[in-house]
C-alpha positions as CSV (number, residue, x, y, z in Angstrom):
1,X,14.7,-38.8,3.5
2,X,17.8,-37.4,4.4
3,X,16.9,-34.1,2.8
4,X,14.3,-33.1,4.5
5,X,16.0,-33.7,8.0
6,X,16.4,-30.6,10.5
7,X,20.4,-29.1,10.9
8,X,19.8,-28.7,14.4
9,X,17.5,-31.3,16.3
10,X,18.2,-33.9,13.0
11,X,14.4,-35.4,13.0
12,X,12.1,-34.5,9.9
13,X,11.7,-30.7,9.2
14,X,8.1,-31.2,7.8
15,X,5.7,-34.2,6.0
16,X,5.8,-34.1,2.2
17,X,1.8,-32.4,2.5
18,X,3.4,-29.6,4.1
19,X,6.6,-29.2,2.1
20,X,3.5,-29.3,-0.9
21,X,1.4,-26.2,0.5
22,X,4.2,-23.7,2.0
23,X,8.0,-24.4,1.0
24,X,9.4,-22.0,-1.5
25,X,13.2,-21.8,-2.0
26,X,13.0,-18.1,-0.5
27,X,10.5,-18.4,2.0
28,X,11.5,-19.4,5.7
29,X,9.7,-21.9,7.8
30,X,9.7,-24.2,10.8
31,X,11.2,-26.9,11.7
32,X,8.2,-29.1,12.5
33,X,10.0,-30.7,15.7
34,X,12.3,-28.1,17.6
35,X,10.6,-24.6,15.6
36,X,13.9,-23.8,14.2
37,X,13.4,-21.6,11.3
38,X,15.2,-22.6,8.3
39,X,15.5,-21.7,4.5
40,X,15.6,-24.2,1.8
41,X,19.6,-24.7,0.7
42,X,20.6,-22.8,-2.3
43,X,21.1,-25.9,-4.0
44,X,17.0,-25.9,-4.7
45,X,18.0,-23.0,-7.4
46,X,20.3,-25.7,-9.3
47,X,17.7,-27.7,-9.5
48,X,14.9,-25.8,-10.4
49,X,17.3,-25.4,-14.2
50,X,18.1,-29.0,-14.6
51,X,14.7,-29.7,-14.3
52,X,13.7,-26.7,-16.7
53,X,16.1,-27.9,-19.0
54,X,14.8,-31.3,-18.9
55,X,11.5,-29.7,-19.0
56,X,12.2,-28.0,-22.3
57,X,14.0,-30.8,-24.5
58,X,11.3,-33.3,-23.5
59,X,8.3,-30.7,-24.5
60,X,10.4,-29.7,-27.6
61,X,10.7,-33.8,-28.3
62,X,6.8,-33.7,-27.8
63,X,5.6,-31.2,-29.6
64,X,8.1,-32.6,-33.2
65,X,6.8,-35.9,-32.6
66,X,3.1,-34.6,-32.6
67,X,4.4,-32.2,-35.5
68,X,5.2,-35.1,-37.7
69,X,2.3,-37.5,-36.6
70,X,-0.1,-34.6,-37.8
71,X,-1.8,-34.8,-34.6
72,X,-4.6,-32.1,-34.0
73,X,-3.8,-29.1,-32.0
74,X,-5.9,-29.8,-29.1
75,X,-4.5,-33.3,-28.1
76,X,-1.1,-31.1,-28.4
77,X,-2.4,-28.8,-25.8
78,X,-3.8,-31.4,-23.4
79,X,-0.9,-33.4,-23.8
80,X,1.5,-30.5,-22.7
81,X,-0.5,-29.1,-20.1
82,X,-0.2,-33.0,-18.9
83,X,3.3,-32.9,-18.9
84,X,3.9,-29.2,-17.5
85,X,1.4,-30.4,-14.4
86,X,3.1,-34.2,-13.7
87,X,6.9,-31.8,-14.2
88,X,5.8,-29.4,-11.8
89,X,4.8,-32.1,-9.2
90,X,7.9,-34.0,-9.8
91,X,10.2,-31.3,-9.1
92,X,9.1,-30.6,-6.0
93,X,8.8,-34.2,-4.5
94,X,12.6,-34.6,-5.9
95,X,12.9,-31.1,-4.2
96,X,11.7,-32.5,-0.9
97,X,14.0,-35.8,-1.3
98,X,17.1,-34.4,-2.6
99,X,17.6,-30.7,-1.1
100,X,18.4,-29.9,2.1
101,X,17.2,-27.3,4.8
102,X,20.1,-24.8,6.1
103,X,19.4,-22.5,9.3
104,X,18.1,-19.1,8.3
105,X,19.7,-16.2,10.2
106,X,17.2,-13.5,11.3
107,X,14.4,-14.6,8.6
108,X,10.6,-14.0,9.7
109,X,8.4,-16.9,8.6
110,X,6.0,-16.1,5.7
């Protein structure tokens, strides 16, 4: 959990159920432990396109293997929005793991 530990008091900036509901890479929050207000590292940005990327080749993958199965259109579209749903949740636990916190100078929280 080394990510998600605060620049300043170095104890957990907030539980995953938090980071879930409010942390956006421009927004500012609080530390959870010393109220430090802190911005997500701009290193979130470089991972939001590797896991778009990845996104993309393994829907693209999906989609021609349906294509030549002959699979009807609906199972298509439930599988996708499947994927799309489990992706989005995936990127921001790895975003909670892997990308730190840096202080934010002069940010309001929103």
């Amino acid at each position: 959990m080394a990510a998600n530990v605060c620049p300043k008091c170095g104890k957990s900036v907030m539980p995953y159920g938090r980071f879930l509901r409010e942390a956006e890479p421009y927004k500012v929050s609080a530390c959870e432990s010393c109220g430090a207000m802190l911005r997500r590292s701009p290193k979130v940005y470089l991972l939001l396109v590797v896991m778009s990327v990845l996104l993309a080749i393994i829907g693209l993958g999906l989609f021609l293997l349906m294509t030549q199965a002959q699979t009807p259109a609906w199972i298509g579209i439930v599988l996708g929005v499947i994927l799309v749903a489990v992706w989005i949740l995936l990127t921001n636990y790895l975003g909670w793991r892997l990308v730190g916190w840096v202080p934010a100078e002069g940010g309001k929280r929103t």
